[in-house]
C-alpha positions in Angstrom: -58.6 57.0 -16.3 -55.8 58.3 -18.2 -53.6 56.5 -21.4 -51.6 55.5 -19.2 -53.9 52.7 -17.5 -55.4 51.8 -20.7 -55.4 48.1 -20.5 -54.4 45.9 -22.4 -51.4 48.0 -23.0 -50.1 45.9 -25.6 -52.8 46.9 -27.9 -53.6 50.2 -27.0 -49.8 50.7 -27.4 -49.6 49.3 -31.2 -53.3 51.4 -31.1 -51.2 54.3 -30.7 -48.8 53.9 -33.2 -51.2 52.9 -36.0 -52.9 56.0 -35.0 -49.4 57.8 -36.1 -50.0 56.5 -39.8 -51.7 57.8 -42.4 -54.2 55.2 -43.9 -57.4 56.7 -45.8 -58.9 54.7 -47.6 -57.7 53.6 -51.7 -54.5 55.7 -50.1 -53.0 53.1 -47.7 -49.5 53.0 -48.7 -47.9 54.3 -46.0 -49.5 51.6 -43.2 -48.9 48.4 -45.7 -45.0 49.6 -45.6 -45.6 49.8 -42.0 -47.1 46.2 -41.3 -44.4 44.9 -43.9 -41.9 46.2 -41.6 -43.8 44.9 -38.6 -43.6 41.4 -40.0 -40.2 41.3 -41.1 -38.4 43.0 -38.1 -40.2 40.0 -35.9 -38.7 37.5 -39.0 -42.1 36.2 -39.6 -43.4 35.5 -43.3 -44.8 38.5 -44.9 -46.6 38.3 -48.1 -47.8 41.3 -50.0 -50.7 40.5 -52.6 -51.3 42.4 -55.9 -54.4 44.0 -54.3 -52.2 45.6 -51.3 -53.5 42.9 -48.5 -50.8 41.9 -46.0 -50.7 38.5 -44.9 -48.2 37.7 -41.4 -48.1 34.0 -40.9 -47.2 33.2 -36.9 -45.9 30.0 -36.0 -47.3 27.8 -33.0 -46.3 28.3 -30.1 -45.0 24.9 -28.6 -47.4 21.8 -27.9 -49.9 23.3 -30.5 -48.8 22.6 -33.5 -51.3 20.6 -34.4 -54.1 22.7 -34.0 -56.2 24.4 -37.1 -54.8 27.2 -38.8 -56.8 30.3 -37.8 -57.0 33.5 -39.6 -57.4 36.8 -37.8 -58.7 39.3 -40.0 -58.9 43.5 -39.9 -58.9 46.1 -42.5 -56.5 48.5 -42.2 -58.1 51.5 -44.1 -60.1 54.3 -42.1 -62.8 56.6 -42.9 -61.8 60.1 -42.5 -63.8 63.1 -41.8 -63.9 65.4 -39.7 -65.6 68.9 -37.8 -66.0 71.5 -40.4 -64.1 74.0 -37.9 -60.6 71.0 -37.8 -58.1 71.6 -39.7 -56.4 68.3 -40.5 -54.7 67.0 -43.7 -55.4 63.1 -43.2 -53.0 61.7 -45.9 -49.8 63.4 -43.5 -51.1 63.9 -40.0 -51.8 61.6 -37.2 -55.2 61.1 -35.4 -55.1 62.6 -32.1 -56.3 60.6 -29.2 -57.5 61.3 -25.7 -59.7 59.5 -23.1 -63.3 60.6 -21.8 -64.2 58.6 -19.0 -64.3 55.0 -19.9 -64.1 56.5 -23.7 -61.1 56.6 -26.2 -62.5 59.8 -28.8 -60.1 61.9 -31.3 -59.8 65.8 -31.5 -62.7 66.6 -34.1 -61.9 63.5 -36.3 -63.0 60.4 -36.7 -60.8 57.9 -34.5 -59.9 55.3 -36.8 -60.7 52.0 -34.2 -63.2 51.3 -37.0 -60.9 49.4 -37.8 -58.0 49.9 -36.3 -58.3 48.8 -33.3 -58.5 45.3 -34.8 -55.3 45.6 -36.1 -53.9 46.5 -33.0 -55.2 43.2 -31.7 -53.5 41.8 -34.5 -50.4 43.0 -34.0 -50.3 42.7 -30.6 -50.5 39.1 -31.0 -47.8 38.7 -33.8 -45.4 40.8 -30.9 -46.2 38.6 -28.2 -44.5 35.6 -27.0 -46.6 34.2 -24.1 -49.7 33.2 -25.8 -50.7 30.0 -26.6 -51.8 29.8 -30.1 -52.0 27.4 -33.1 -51.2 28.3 -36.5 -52.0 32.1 -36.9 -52.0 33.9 -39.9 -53.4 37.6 -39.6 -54.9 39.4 -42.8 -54.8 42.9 -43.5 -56.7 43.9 -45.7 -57.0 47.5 -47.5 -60.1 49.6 -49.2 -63.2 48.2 -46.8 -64.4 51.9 -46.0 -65.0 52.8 -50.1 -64.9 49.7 -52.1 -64.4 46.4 -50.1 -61.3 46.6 -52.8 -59.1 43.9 -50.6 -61.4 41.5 -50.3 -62.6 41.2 -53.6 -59.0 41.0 -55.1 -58.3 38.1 -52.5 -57.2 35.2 -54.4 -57.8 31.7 -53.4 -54.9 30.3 -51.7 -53.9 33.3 -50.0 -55.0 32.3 -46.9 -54.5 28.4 -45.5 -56.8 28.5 -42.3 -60.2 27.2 -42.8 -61.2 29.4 -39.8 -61.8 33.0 -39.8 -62.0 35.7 -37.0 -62.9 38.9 -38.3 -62.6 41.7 -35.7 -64.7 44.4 -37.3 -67.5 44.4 -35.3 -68.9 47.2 -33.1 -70.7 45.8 -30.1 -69.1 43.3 -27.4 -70.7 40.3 -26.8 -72.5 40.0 -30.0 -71.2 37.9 -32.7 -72.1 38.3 -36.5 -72.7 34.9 -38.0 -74.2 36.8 -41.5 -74.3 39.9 -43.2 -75.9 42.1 -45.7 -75.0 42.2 -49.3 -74.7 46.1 -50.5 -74.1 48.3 -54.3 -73.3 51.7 -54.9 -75.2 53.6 -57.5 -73.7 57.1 -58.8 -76.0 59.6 -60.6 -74.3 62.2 -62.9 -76.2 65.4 -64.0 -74.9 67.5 -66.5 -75.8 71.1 -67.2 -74.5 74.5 -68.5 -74.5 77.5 -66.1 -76.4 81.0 -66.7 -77.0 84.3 -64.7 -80.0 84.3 -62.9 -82.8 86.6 -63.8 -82.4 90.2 -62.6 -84.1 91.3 -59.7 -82.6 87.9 -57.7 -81.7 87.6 -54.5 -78.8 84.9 -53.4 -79.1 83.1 -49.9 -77.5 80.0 -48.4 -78.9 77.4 -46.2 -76.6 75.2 -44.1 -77.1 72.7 -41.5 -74.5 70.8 -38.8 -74.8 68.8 -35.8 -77.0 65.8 -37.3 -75.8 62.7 -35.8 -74.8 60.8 -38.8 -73.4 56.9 -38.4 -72.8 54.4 -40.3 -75.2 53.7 -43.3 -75.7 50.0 -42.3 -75.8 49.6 -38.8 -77.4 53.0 -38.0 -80.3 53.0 -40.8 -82.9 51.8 -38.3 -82.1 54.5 -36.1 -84.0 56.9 -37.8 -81.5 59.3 -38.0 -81.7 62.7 -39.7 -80.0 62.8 -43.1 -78.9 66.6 -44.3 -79.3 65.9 -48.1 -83.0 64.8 -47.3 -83.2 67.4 -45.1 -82.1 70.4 -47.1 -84.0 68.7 -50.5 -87.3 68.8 -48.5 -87.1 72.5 -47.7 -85.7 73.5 -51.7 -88.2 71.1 -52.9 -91.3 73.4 -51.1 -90.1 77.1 -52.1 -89.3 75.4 -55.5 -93.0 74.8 -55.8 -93.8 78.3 -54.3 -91.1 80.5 -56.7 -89.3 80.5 -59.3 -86.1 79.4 -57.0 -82.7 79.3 -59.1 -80.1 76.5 -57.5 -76.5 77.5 -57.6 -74.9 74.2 -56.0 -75.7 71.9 -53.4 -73.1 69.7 -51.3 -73.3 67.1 -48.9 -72.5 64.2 -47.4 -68.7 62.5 -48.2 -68.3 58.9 -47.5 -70.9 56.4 -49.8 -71.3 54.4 -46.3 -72.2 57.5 -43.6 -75.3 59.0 -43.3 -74.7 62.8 -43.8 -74.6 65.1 -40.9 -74.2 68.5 -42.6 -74.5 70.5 -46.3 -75.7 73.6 -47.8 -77.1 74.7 -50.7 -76.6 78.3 -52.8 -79.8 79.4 -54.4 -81.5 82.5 -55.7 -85.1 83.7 -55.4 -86.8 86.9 -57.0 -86.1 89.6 -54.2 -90.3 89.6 -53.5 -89.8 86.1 -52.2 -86.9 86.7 -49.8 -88.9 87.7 -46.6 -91.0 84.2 -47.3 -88.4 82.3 -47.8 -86.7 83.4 -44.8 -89.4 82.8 -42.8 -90.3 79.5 -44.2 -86.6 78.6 -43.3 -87.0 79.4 -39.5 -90.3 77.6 -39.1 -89.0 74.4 -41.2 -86.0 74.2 -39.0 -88.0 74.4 -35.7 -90.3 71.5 -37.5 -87.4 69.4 -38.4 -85.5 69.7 -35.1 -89.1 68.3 -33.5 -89.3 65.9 -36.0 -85.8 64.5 -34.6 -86.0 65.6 -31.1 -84.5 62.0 -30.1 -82.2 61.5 -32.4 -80.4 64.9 -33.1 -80.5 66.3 -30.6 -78.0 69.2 -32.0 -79.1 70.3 -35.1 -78.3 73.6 -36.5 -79.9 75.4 -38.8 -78.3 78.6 -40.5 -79.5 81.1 -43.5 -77.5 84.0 -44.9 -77.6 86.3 -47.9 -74.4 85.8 -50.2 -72.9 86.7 -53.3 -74.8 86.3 -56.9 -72.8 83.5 -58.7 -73.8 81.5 -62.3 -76.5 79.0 -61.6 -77.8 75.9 -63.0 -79.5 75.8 -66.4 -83.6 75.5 -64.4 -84.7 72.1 -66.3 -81.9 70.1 -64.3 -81.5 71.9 -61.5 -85.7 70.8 -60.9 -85.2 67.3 -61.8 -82.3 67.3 -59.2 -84.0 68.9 -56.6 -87.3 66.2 -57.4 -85.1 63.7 -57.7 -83.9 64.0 -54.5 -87.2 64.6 -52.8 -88.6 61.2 -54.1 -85.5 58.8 -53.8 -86.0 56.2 -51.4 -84.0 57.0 -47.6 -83.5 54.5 -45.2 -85.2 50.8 -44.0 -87.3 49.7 -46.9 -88.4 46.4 -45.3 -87.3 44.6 -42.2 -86.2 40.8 -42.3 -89.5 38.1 -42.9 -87.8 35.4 -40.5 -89.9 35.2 -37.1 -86.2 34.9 -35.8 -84.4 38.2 -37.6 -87.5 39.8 -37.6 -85.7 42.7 -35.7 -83.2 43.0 -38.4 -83.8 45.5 -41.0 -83.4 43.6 -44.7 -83.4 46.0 -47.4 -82.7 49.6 -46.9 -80.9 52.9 -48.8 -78.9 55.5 -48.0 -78.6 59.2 -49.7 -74.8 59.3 -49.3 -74.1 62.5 -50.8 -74.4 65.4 -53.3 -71.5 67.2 -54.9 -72.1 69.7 -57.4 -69.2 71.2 -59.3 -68.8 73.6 -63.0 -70.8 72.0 -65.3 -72.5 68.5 -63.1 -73.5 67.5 -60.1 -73.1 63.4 -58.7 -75.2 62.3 -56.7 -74.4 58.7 -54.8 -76.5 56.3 -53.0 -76.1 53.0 -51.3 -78.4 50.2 -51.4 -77.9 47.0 -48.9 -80.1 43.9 -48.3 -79.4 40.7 -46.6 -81.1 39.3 -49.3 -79.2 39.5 -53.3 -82.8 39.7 -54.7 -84.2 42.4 -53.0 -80.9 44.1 -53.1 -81.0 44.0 -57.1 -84.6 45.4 -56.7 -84.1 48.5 -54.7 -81.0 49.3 -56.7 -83.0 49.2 -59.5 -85.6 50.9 -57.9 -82.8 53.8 -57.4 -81.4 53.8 -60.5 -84.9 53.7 -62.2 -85.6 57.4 -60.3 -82.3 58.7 -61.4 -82.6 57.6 -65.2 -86.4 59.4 -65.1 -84.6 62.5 -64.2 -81.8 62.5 -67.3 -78.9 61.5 -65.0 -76.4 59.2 -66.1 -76.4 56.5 -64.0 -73.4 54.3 -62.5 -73.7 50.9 -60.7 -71.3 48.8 -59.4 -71.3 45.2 -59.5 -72.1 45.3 -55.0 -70.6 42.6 -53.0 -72.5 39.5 -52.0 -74.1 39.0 -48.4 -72.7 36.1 -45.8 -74.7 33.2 -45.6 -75.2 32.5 -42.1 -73.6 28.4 -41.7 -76.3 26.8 -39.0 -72.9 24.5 -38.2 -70.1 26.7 -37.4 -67.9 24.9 -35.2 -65.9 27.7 -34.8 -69.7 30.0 -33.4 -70.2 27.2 -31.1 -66.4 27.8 -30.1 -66.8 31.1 -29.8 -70.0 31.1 -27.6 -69.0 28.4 -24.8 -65.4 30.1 -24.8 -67.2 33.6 -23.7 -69.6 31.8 -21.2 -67.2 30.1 -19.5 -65.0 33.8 -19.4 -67.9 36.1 -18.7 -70.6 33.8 -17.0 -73.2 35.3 -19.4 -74.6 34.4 -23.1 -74.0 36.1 -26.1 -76.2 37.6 -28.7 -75.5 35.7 -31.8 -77.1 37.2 -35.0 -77.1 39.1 -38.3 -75.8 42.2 -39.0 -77.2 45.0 -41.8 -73.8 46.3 -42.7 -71.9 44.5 -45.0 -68.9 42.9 -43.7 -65.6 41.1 -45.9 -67.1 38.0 -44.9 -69.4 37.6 -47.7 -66.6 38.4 -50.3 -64.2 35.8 -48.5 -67.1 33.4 -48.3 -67.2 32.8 -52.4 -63.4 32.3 -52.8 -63.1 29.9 -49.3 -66.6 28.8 -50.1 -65.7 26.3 -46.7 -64.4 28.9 -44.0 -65.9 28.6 -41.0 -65.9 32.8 -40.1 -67.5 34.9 -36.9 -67.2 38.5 -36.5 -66.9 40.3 -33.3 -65.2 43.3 -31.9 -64.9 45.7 -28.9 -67.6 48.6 -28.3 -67.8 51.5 -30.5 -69.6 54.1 -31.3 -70.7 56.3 -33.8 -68.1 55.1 -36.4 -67.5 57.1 -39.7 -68.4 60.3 -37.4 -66.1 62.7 -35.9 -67.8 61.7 -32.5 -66.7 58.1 -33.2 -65.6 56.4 -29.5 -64.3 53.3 -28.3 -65.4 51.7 -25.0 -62.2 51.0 -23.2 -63.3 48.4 -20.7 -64.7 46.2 -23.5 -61.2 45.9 -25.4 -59.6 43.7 -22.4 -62.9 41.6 -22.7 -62.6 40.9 -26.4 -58.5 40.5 -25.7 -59.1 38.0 -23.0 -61.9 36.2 -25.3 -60.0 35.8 -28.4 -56.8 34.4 -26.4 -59.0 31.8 -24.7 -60.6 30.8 -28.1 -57.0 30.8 -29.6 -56.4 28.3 -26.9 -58.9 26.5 -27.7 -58.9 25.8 -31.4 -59.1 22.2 -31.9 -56.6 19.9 -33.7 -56.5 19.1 -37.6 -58.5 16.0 -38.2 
């Protein structure tokens, strides 16, 4: 297969040229110009919020005009990241596609379906004019990847459809009915710098290869996580020396598991050959510990140059601190039903040390806003025992699954009847815009689904090509489908 027989073209074509625009997230200026454009160049009402969301209302196409007003909904932000060996500058250049097998992957980058390939949907259905459809308004909104920023500055009345099709899910034939509810909490610790002792010898550690994934859907996966990681092994020759920490970085994105860091320390020079030899067998335990699920771990150690290091109070109640904090599922769901759904969990997101502090963030999630305030608190608890200043946001809520969805039981006949097969219907761990929409249109009907992807919020992230003409076909039969206004 080559791009050329990607199917369906129409959406793999807009794919394409989404994939030409810049969009990090909180920096998404140049693709709401673009979708602005989009709208008004096909004369169709455009509306622009205060928040940044873009709204494109679509007329029906004749004989349906009486049908419900249905809102197709994609966030138009991306995570970015990348191999450490790629040079990219994401707010300028354009994500560089090509196709393994039945796979669509970037060079060394994150690919940017997650969620982009929902807007290509989108927009391929805005361009068309040989679908039958109803009303169709499609929301774009910006900031899901860091801060779920378009969704919570959705106002009521926005949107006129009281039926919702949000295409940010990662598995075809599964349709989310519910999500988890998820908060942020930011660590801050402060210290002055000083020379280490004389007689002190400066090393580095670094890892690469873990597998990473995204913080929600991935948690159960028992994935490697490099700030853990490193912490366990700086934690032990803290205990064994008088070990000196000169910085420690890792992880970027508050929703990824980390998949590399390093950390700068010093150790008196009669300590070195220990240390170096603890570091080779911790490494070979570690990469046994994950033998399933990294599979490509690396571990490296090298002597470098003496720098100022952290005052030694702080830099120990940093390394403890990180040693002790709570790292992924903390309990699984209590319905007999879900009971294969994790609940509550947390995620060591990353450490970032600079002069004179280092911040630390973690994220909490629960499908249950009770539990959720718990292990945040139960977070920020260990943090405030260790001196840090701590930050919380306010989180956003979880999505109440509605046990009479018309539009799920829409959904689900519509996809037997294409595919001759049932479909998983369930909960997701990962928070989805759902829940924020779901307190302002406290009466949308919503389901999430989307094509295959995976790895999202890696640079290995992949999108299954086959599955996008299944989830095109599906969403055009539903569209079909959608039943009149009472």
């Amino acid at each position: 297969m080559n791009k050329s027989e990607l199917k369906p073209a129409c959406v793999f074509e807009q794919f394409a040229r989404i994939n030409q625009i810049p969009r990090p997230s909180k920096r998404e200026e140049k693709i709401i110009e673009y979708l602005k454009e989009f709208g008004k160049s096909h004369q169709l009402e455009t509306l622009v919020d205060e928040t940044g969301n873009v709204l494109i209302r679509k007329p029906a196409t004749p004989g349906y005009e009486n049908r419900e007003t249905v809102v197709i909904q994609s966030h138009m932000d991306m995570v970015c990241d990348k191999l450490v060996d790629v040079e990219i500058d994401f707010d300028n250049d354009p994500i560089e596609t090509y196709v393994d097998g039945e796979w669509l992957r970037a060079k060394g980058t994150t690919l940017g379906a997650d969620d982009g390939i929902g807007c290509a949907i989108e927009m391929a259905i805005l361009d068309s004019d040989d679908i039958a459809h109803g009303p169709i308004e499609c929301l774009f909104t910006r900031d899901e990847e860091t801060g779920l920023t378009g969704a919570f500055g959705i106002q009521p009345g926005f949107m006129t459809g009281n039926m919702l099709i949000n295409l940010d899910s990662e598995d075809e034939g599964q349709f989310f009915i519910s999500c988890a509810g998820g908060k942020t909490t930011s660590a801050t610790f402060r210290y002055t710098r000083e020379n280490a002792p004389e007689g002190y010898f400066f090393m580095k550690v670094s890892v690469k290869g873990f597998k990473g994934g995204h913080s929600g859907d991935d948690i159960e996966k028992k994935r490697a996580n490099a700030i853990k990681v490193l912490a366990r092994f700086i934690y032990k020759e803290m205990e064994k020396c008088d070990l000196r920490v000169a910085s420690f970085n890792s992880g970027k994105m508050h929703n990824a598991i980390p998949r590399d860091g390093q950390v700068v320390f010093a150790v008196p020079n009669e300590c070195k050959e220990t240390v170096r030899a603890d570091w080779n067998i911790f490494a070979d335990d570690v990469k046994d510990e994950y033998h399933v699920s990294d599979t490509a771990m690396e571990f490296f150690m090298e002597s470098t140059e003496a720098v100022p290091v952290i005052e030694k109070q702080v830099a120990q109640n940093l390394i403890r601190t990180l040693q002790a904090i709570d790292n992924g599922v903390f309990s699984m769901c209590q319905d007999e039903a879900l009971a294969w759904m994790v609940e509550t969990s947390s995620n060591v997101a990353s450490v970032q040390t600079a002069e004179n502090e280092c911040v630390v963030v973690a994220s909490q999630r629960s499908n249950v806003m009770s539990n959720l305030e718990n292990m945040g608190n139960t977070v920020k608890a260990l943090f405030q025992l260790a001196g840090a200043e701590v930050q919380q946001g306010d989180g956003y809520p979880a999505w109440k699954m509605n046990p009479n969805s018309k539009l799920t039981d829409l959904v689900v006949e519509t996809y037997k009847k294409l595919f001759g097969k049932d479909p998983i219907v369930k909960g997701i761990h990962a928070g989805l815009e759902c829940g924020l929409f779901s307190e302002k249109y406290p009466h949308m009907d919503m389901v999430s689904f989307g094509p295959t992807l995976r790895d999202v919020h890696t640079p290995t992230e992949r999108l299954l090509i086959p599955t996008v003409q299944m989830v095109w076909d599906h969403l055009l039969e539903i569209l079909k489908n959608i039943p009149e206004k009472k």
